[in-house]
C-alpha positions as CSV (number, residue, x, y, z in Angstrom):
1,X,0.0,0.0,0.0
2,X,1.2,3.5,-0.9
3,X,2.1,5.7,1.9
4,X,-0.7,7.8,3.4
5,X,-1.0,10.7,5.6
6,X,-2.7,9.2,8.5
7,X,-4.1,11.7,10.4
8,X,-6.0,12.6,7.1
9,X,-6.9,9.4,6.8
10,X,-8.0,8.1,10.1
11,X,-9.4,11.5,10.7
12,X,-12.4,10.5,8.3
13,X,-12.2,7.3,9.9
14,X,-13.2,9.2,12.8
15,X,-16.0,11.3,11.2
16,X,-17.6,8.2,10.1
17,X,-17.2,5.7,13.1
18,X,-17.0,7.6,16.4
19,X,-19.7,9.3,17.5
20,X,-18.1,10.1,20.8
21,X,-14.9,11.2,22.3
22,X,-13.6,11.9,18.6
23,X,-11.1,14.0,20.1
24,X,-8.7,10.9,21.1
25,X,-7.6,10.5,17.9
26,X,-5.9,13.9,18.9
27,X,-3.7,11.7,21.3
28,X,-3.2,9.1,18.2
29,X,-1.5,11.5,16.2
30,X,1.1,12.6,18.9
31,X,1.8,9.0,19.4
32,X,2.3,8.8,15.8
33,X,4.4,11.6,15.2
34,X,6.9,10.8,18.0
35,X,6.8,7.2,16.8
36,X,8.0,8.6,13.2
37,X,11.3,10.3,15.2
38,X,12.5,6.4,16.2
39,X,15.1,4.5,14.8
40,X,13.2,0.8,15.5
41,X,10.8,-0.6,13.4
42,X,8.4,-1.9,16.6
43,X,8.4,1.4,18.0
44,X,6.4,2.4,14.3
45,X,4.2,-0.5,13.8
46,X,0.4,-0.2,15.1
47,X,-2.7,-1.5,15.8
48,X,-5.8,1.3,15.3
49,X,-9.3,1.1,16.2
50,X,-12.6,3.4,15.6
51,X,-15.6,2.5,17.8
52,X,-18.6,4.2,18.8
53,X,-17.0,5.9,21.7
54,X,-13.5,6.9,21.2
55,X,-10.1,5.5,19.5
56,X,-7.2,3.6,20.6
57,X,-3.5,3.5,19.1
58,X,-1.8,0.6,20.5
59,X,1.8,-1.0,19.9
60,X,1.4,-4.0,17.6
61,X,4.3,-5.5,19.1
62,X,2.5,-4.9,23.2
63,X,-0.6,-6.2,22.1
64,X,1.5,-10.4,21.3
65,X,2.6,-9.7,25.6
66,X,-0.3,-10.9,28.3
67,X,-0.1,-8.5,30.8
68,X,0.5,-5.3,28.7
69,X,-2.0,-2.5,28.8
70,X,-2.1,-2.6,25.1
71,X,-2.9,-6.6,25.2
72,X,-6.1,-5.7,27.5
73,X,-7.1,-2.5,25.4
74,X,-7.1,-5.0,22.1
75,X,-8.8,-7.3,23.5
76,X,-11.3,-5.9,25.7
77,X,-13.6,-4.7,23.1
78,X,-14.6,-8.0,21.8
79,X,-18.4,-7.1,22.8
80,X,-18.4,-4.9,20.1
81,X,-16.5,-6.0,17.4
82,X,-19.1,-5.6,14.9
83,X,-18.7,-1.5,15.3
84,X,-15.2,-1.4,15.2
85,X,-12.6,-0.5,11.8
86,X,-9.4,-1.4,13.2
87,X,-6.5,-1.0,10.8
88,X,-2.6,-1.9,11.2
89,X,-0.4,1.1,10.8
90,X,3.3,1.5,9.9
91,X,4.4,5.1,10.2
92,X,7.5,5.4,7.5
93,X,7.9,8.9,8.2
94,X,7.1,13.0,8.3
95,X,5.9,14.9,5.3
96,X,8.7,17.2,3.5
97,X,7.0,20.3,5.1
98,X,6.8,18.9,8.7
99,X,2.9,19.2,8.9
100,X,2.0,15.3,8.2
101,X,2.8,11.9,9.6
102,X,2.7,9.8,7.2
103,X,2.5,5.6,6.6
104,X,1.2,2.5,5.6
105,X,-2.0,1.1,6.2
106,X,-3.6,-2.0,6.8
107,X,-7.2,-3.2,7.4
108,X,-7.8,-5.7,9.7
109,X,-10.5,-8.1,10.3
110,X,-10.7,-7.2,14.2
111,X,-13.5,-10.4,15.2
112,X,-11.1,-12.5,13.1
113,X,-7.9,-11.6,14.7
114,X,-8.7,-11.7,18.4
115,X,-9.4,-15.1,18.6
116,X,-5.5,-15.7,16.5
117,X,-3.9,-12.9,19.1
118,X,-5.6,-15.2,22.0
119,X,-3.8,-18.2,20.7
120,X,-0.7,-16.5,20.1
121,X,-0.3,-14.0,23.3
122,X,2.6,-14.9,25.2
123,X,3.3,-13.7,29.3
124,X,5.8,-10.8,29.8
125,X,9.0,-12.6,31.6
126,X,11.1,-9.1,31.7
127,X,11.1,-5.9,31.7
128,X,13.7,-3.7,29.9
129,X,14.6,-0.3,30.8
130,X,16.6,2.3,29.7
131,X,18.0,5.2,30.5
132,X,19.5,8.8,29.0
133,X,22.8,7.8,30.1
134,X,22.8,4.9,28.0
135,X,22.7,2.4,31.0
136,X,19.9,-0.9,30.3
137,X,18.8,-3.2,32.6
138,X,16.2,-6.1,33.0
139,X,14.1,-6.7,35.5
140,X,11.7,-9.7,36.1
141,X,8.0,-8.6,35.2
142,X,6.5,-10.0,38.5
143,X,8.8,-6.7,40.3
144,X,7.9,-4.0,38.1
145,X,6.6,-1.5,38.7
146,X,6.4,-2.5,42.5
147,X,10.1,-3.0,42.8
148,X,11.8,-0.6,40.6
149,X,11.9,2.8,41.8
150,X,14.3,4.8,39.4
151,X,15.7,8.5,39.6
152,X,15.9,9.8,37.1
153,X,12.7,7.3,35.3
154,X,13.5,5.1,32.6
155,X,13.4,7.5,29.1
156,X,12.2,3.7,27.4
157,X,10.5,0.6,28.4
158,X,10.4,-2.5,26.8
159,X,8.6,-5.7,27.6
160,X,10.4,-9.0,26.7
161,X,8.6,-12.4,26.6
162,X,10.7,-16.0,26.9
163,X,11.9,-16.0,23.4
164,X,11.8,-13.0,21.1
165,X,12.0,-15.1,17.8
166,X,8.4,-16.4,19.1
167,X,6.9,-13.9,19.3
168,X,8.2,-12.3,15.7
169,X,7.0,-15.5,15.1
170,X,3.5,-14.7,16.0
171,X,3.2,-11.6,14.5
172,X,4.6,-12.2,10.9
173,X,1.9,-15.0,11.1
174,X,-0.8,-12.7,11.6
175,X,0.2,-10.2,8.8
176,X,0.1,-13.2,6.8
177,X,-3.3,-14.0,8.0
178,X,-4.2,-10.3,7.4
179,X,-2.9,-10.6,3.9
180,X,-5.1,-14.1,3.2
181,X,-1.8,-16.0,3.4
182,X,-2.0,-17.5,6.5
183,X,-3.6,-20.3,8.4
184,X,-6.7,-19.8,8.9
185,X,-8.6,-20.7,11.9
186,X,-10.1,-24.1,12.6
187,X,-13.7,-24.7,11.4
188,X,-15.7,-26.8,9.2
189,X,-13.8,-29.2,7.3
190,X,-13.3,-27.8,4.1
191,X,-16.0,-29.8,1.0
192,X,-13.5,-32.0,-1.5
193,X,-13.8,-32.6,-4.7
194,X,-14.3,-36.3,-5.7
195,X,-14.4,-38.1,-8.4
């Protein structure tokens, strides 16, 4: 898909979908500005969604980790999947002039994905966090944010599950599965030809 500006685009989204607390997608753009200003390609890849009452902007990457806010957010709205236009994003960048986040995006089948994401989820072992001075450390998920009082905070947190190649894993499978390349989900058997 060709590179769109998204708040443009989501911003009719918006006008179409959400008939209250439109102004979150306010909060969406920030996110995805700042997002365009890092080097990392998780820190740019989203999941989007439109419902009656208000938008989210989540990190696709957070939404693979039980016990993430942004695992919960996806997930929650299950109820009302039916209202939803959920879309995956990939901001690639700022317009020439400044004014315009731009990016690729990706409809999603939001009913059909939550029961894949459920499947796939894997628990948060470790938390990462690093600091302006460059220093990193781990600590186990089970003591943050209980245990890990930092001064000055953490300028970047990142969540870490058992194995990381697992949970790339799971998320390449689903864009397949977005892109009607992947497995799909058990149901019927499928009718045969015979002879």
């Amino acid at each position: 898909m060709e590179k769109t500006d998204l708040a443009a685009f989501l911003s009719e989204i918006v006008s179409e979908n959400t008939k209250h607390y439109a102004e979150d997608l306010q909060y969406d753009i920030r996110r995805l500005f700042h997002a365009a200003k890092k080097p990392n390609i998780e820190d740019k890849s989203f999941y989007w969604m439109s419902r009656p009452n208000g938008t989210w902007c989540v990190k696709e990457r957070n939404v693979f980790l039980q016990g993430s806010s942004e695992h919960s957010i996806w997930m929650y709205y299950g109820y009302e999947a039916e209202k939803i236009r959920a879309y995956r994003i990939v901001v690639t960048g700022i317009s020439h002039d400044g004014t315009a986040v731009c990016g690729k995006v990706y409809p999603l089948d939001y009913a059909g994905q939550l029961a894949r994401i459920q499947r796939s989820a894997m628990p948060i072992e470790a938390v990462e966090l690093h600091f302006a001075d460059g220093h990193a450390e781990s600590v186990p998920f089970s003591r943050w944010p209980q245990e890990t009082h930092h001064d000055p905070a953490p300028e970047y947190i990142r969540f870490l599950p058992k194995s990381e190649a697992e949970l790339t894993a799971a998320i390449l499978l689903e864009h397949r599965c977005q892109a009607g390349k992947g497995k799909k989900t058990p149901g019927k058997p499928l009718k045969t030809h015979t002879r």
